[in-house]
C-alpha positions in Angstrom: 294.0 203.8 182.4 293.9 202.6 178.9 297.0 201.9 176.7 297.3 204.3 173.9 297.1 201.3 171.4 293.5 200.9 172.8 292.0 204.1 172.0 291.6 203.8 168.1 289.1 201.0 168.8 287.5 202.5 171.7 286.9 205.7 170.0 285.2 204.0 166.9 283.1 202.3 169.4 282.0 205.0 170.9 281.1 207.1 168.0 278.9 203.8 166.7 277.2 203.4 169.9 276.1 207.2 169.6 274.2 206.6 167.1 272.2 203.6 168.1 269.0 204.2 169.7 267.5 202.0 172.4 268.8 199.3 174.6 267.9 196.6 172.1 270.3 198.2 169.4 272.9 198.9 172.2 272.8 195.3 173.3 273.1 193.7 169.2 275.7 195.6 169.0 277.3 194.7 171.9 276.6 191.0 171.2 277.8 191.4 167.7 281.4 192.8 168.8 281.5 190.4 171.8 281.9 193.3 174.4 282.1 191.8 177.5 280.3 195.2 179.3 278.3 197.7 178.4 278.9 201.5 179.9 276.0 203.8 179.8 276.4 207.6 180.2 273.2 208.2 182.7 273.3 211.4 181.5 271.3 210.6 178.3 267.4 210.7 179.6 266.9 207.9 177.3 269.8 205.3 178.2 268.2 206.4 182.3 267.2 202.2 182.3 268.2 200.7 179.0 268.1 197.4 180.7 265.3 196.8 182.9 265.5 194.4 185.3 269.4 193.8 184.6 271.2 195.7 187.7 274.1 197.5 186.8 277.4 195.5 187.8 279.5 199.3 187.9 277.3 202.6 189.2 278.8 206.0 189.9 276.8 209.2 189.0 277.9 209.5 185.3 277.9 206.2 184.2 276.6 202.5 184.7 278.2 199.3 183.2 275.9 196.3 182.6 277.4 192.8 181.6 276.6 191.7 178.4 275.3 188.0 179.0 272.3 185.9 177.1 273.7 186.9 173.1 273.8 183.1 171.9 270.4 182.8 170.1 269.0 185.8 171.2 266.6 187.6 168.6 267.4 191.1 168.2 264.5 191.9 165.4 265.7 194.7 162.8 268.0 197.1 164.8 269.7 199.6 162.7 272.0 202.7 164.3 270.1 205.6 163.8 271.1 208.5 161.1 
C-alpha cells in the first residue's frame, strides 16, 4: 500500500496521464518525470498494446506495468497531452 504522503503526486500523475494520447506521449512523459514503470489500465481499447514488442514486466486483468528503459536520447517528435 502507498503512504498517504504519496498520494498528492500519484494523483496529479494520474490525472496528466489521462489526458495524453498514445503510447509515444505516455512514454515522454514517463521519460520526462523519470518514472521507473509505466501502469496501463487494459481497460482503455486504445492503451490494449501501447508498447508493441515491449512485454509487460506486471500483468493481471486490469492493468499491465511496462518498464520505462531507452529515454536517454530518444526522439519523442511533438507530443502534447490532449485537451
Amino acid at each position: 500500500m502507498w503512504a498517504p504522503e504519496f498520494y498528492r503526486d500519484w494523483h496529479s500523475r494520474v490525472e496528466t496521464m489521462k489526458r495524453l494520447q498514445g503510447p509515444t506521449a505516455l512514454l515522454k512523459y514517463a521519460c520526462e518525470n523519470r518514472l521507473d514503470y509505466l501502469v496501463i489500465d487494459k481497460r482503455d481499447a486504445a492503451m490494449r498494446d501501447p508498447l508493441p514488442g515491449v512485454p509487460a514486466v506486471y500483468s493481471n486483468d486490469v492493468f499491465d506495468a511496462y518498464a520505462v528503459t531507452g529515454c536517454a536520447g530518444a526522439d519523442f517528435g511533438r507530443v502534447k497531452p490532449a485537451g
